[in-house]
C-alpha positions in Angstrom: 112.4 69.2 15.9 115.5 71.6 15.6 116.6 74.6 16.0 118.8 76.6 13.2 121.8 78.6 13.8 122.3 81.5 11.9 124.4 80.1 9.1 122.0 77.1 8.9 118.6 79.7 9.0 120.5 81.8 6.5 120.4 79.0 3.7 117.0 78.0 4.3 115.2 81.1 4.0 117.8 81.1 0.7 116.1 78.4 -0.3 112.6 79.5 0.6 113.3 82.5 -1.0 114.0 81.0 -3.9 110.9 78.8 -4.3 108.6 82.0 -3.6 110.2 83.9 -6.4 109.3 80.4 -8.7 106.2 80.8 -7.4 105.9 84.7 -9.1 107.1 83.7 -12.1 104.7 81.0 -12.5 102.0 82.9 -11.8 101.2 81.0 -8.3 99.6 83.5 -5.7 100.7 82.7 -1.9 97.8 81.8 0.3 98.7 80.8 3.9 96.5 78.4 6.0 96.9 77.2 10.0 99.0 75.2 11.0 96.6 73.5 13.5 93.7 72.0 11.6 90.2 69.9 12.1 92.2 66.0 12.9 88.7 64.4 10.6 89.9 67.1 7.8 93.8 66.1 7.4 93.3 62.6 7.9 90.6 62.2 5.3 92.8 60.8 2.6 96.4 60.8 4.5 97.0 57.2 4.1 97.5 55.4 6.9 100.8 56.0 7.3 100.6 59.8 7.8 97.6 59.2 9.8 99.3 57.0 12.2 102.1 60.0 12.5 99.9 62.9 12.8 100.3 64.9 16.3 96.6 65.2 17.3 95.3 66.3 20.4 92.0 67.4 22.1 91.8 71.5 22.4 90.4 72.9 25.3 86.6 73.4 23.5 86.8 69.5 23.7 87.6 69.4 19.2 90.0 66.6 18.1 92.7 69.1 16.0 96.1 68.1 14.4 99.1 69.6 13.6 98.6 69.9 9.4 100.9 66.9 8.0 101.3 68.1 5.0 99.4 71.6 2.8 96.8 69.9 0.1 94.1 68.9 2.6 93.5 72.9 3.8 94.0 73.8 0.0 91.0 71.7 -0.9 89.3 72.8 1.9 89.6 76.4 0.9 88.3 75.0 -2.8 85.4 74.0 -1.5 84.4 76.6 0.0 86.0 80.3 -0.3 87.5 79.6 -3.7 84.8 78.0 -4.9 83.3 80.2 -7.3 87.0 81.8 -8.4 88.0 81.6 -12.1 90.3 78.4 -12.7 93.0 77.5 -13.2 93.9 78.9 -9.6 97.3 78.8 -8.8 98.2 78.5 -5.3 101.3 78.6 -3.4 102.1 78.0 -0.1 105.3 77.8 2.4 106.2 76.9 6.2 106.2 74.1 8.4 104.6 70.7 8.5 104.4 68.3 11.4 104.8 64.2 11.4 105.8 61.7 14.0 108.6 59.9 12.3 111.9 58.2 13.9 114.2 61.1 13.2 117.1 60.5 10.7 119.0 61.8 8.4 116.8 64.0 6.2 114.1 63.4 8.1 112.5 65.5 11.3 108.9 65.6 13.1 109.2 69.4 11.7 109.7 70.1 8.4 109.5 73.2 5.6 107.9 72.8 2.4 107.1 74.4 -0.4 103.7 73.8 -2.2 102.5 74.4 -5.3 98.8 73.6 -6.5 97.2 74.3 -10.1 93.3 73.9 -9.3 90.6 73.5 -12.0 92.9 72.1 -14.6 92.8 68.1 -16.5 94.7 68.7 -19.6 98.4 67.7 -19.6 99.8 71.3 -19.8 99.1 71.7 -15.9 101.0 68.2 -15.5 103.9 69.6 -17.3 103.9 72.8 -15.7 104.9 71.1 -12.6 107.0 69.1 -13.5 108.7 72.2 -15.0 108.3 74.5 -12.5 110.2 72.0 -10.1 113.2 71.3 -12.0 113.4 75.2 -12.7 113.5 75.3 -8.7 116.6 72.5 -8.6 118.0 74.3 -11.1 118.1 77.9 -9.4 119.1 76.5 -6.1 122.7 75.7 -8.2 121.9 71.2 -7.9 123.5 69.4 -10.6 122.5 65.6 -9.7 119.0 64.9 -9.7 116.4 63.2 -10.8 112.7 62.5 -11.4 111.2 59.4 -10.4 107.9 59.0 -12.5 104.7 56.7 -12.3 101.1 56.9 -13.1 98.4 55.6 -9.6 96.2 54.7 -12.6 98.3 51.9 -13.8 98.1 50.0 -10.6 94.7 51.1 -9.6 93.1 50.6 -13.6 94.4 46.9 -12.5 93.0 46.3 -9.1 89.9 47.6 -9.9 89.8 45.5 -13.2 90.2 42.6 -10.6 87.3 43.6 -8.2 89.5 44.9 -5.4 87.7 47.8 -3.4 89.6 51.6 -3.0 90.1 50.2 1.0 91.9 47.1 -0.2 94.1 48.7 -2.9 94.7 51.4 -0.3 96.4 48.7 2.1 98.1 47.4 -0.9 99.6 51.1 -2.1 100.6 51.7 1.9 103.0 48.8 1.0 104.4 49.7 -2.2 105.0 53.2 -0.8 107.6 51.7 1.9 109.2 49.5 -1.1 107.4 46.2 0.4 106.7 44.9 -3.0 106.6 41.3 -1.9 104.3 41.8 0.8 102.5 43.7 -1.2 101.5 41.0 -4.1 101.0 38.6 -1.7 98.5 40.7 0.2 96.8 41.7 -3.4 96.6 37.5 -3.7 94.9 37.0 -0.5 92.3 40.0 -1.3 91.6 38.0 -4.8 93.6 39.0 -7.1 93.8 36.4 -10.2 96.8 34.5 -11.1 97.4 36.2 -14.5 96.8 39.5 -12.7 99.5 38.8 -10.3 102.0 37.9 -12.9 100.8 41.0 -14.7 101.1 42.9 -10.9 104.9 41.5 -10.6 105.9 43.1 -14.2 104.6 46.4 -13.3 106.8 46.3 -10.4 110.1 45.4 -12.4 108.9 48.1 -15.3 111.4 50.6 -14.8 113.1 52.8 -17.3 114.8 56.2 -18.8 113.1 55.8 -22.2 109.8 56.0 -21.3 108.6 54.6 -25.2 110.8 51.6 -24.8 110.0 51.0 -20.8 106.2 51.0 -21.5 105.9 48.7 -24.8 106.5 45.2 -23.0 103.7 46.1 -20.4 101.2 47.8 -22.9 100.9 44.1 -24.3 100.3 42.5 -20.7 97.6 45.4 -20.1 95.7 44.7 -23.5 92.7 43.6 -21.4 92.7 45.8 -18.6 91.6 49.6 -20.2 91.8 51.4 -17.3 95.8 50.8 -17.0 96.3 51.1 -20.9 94.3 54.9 -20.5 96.8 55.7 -17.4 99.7 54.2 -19.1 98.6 56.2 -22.4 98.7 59.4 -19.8 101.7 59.2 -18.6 103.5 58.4 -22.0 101.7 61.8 -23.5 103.1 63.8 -20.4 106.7 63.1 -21.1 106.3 63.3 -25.2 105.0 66.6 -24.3 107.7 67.6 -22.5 110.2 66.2 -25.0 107.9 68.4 -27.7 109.0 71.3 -25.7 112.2 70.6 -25.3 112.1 70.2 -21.7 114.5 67.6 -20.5 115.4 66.8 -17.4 116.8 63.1 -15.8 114.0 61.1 -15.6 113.5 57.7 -14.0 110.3 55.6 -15.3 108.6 53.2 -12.8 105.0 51.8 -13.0 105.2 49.7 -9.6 105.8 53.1 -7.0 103.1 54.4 -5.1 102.9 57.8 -2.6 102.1 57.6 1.1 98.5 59.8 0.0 95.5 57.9 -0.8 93.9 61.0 -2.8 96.2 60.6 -6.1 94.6 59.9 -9.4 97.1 60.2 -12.0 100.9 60.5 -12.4 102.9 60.8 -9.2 106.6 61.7 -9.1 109.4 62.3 -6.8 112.9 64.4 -6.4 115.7 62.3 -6.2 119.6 63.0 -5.8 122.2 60.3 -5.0 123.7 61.6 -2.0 120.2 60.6 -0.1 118.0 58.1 0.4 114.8 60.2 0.9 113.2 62.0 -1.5 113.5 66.3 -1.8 109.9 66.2 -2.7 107.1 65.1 -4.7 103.7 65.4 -6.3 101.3 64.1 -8.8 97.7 64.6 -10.1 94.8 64.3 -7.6 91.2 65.1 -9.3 89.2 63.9 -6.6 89.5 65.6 -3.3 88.1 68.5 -3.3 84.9 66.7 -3.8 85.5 64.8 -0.9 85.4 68.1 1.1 82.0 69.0 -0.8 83.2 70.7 -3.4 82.5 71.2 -6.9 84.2 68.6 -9.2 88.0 70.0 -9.6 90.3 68.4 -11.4 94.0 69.2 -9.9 97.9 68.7 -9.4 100.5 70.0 -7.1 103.9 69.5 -6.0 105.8 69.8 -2.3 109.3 70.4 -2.0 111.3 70.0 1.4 113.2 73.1 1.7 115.3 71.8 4.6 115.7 68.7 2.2 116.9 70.5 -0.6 119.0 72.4 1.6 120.7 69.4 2.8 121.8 67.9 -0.7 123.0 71.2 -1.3 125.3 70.7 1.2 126.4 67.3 0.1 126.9 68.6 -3.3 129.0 71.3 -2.2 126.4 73.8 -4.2 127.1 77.7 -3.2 123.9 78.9 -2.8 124.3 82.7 -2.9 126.8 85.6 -3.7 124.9 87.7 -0.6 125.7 91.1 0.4 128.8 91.8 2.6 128.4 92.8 5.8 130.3 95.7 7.7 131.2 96.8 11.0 131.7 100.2 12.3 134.3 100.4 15.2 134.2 104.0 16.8 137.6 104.9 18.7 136.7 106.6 21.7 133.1 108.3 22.9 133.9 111.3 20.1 133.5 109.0 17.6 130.4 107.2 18.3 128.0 109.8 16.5 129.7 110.0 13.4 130.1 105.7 13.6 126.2 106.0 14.2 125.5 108.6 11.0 127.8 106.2 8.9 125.5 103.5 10.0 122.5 104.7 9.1 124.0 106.2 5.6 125.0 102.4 4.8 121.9 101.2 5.7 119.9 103.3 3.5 122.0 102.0 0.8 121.2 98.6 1.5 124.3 97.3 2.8 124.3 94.9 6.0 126.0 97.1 8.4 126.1 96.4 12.3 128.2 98.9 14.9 130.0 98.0 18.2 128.5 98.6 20.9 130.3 96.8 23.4 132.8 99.6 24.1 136.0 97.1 22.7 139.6 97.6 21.7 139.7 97.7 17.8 141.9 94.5 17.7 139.0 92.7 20.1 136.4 94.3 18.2 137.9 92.6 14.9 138.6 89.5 16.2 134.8 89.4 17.5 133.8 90.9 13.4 136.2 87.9 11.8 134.3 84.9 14.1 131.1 86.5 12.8 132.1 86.2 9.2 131.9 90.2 8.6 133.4 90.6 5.2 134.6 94.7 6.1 135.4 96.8 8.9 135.5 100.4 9.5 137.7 101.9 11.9 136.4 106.0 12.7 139.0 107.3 15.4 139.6 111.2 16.4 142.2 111.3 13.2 140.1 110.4 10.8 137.2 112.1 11.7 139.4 115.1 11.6 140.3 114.4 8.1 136.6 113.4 7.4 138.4 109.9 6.1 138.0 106.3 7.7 140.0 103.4 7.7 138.3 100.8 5.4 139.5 97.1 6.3 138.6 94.1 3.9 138.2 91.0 6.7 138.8 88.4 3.7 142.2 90.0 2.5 143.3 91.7 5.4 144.3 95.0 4.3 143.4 98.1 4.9 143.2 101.8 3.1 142.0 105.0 4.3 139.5 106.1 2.5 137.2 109.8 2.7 133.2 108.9 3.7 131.9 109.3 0.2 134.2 106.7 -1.3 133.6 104.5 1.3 129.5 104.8 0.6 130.2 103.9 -3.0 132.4 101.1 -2.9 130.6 99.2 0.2 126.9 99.5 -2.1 128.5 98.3 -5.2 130.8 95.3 -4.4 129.3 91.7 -3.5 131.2 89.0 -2.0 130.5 85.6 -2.7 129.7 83.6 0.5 129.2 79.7 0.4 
């Protein structure tokens, strides 16, 4: 877990920013649930994985709670009970932090900030794409130019082990595998729960299947599928997702492979991840899950949803040298001498009601000091009010980037500081 410095704080809650204004546009409402939830709750479908990283700890009333791993659990909750009866499709939205106990790396912490984005009540392959749009409109805003999707279908692998007479608990221990790239291990364990010879030659191909042209990627393994309908139907799904995109003209780098799995058990349909070269771990991820709300008690509700880690996406911004906003300058107001401090003050507050970032000194500093303090805090102007300019109701107006300076009367200065931005990286 970490703490953010100001510069660090600044672009993540850019970043946040960002997604909630996605969120708007795509008509998702914010809801916001605890961050400390029933343990039974978020590890109903975690996969064990997750489950074995959740923080969980007795409360003082003797219940078994968690810090929430992750947002879908408590969104299905809510389905299933206060939401229950709302119109659908219900859009949800949520933001904030998320809590696993992993080795901590490179772009990856015990705390984390998401994004999340859930269309409730929905089967039909619009709500798919929507995603899958809405997330690449969200790469795109932040300013990143190397990414990628990484797209599969659950139903492909899971049409096959069924097929093959291998129980949900069994393929579970097989998709915990796959998820960590153990694809060895993983058909070996699939031939010691039973799986058949030809299905374990057909399991190996849909491991190598992988492809940009999703038409040409999925022809050779349609043919090995021909006898298992389940795959064929998820196969079929996935190839009508991205010809509906393409339909649209929505293109975006796209990555096709039938043999990747999610750390979640509760998927149903086509999964997908946010990739960029500069990383090995992903910026985020989603897929189709039509099953879990019942599995809180809820009404059948079909479903798909996205996460996106903030502090992730903030990170490859970084690497890719991406300037994430042209922010509003900020100014200091340097009073010479106790005369000047109520007209510094009234300045102040005339600035601030325009909107611009304004903070005063009041440490009782030399101007030079006061400046060099201003320049280490990346203040982009300074003004300077001493008894001669207040006498000629003027200040001295100092740009921190250029370093020069003009005087300039208190109207001007009101004008010029609430139109100009200055690009910040």
């Amino acid at each position: 877990m970490r703490d953010f410095l100001p510069e660090d704080a600044t672009r993540l809650r850019y970043i946040e920013t960002t997604a909630r204004e996605a969120a708007k546009l795509y008509g998702f409402q914010e809801i916001i649930t605890p961050i400390v939830e029933h343990h039974e709750l978020l590890a109903a479908k975690s996969g064990e994985e997750i489950k074995a990283r959740i923080f969980a700890f007795d409360d003082l009333g003797g219940r078994k709670v968690a810090l929430r791993p992750e947002f879908t659990a408590s969104i299905a909750r809510l389905m299933a009970t206060t939401l229950r009866n709302e119109p659908k499709p219900i859009r949800l939205f949520s933001t904030g932090t998320l809590y696993r106990y992993d080795e901590p790396q490179f772009g990856r912490y015990r705390e984390f900030w998401q994004s999340n984005y859930e269309i409730m009540g929905s089967s039909r392959l619009e709500a798919d794409v929507e995603i899958l749009v809405l997330t690449d409109h969200l790469l795109r805003e932040v300013g990143l130019q190397k990414y990628w999707f990484k797209i599969g279908h659950v139903g492909i692998l899971r049409g096959l082990l069924t097929e093959e007479g291998l129980e949900d608990e069994k393929q579970n221990s097989i998709m915990q595998l796959l998820d960590t790239k153990q694809w060895k291990k993983s058909l070996d364990l699939a031939k010691e729960f039973g799986l058949s010879r030809r299905g374990g030659e057909i399991l190996k191909k849909i491991f190598e299947t992988k492809g940009s042209d999703v038409s040409k990627t999925l022809k050779p393994l349609r043919k090995e599928l021909k006898n298992y309908p389940k795959s064929v139907e998820a196969l079929e799904n996935l190839q009508q997702i991205i010809d509906l995109c393409l339909a649209a003209h929505i293109e975006f780098n796209t990555s096709i492979e039938t043999g990747f799995a999610r750390g979640l058990e509760y998927y149903t349909g086509i999964i997908f991840e946010l990739l960029v070269p500069e990383m090995n771990v992903a910026l985020g991820g989603g897929g189709r899950y039509d099953k879990l709300v019942e599995l809180f008690g809820g009404e059948p509700t079909p479903a798909v949803g996205v996460a996106h880690g903030l502090d992730r996406i903030a990170l490859a911004a970084d690497m890719q040298n991406v300037q994430l906003e042209s922010s509003p300058k900020t100014v200091a107001i340097i009073p010479i001498g106790d005369e000047a401090i109520p007209k510094a003050i009234s300045l102040a507050s005339k600035l601030r009601e325009k909107g611009v970032n304004t903070e005063m000194e009041i440490m009782g500093r030399k101007v030079s000091t006061s400046l060099q303090s201003s320049s280490r805090r990346k203040v982009t102007h300074a003004i300077i009010i001493g008894p001669k300019e207040i006498e000629e109701e003027k200040v001295m107006l100092r740009d921190m980037i250029k370093r020069v300076q003009n005087l300039v009367n208190i109207e001007e200065v009101l004008e010029l500081l609430s139109q100009r931005r200055i690009p910040v990286k």
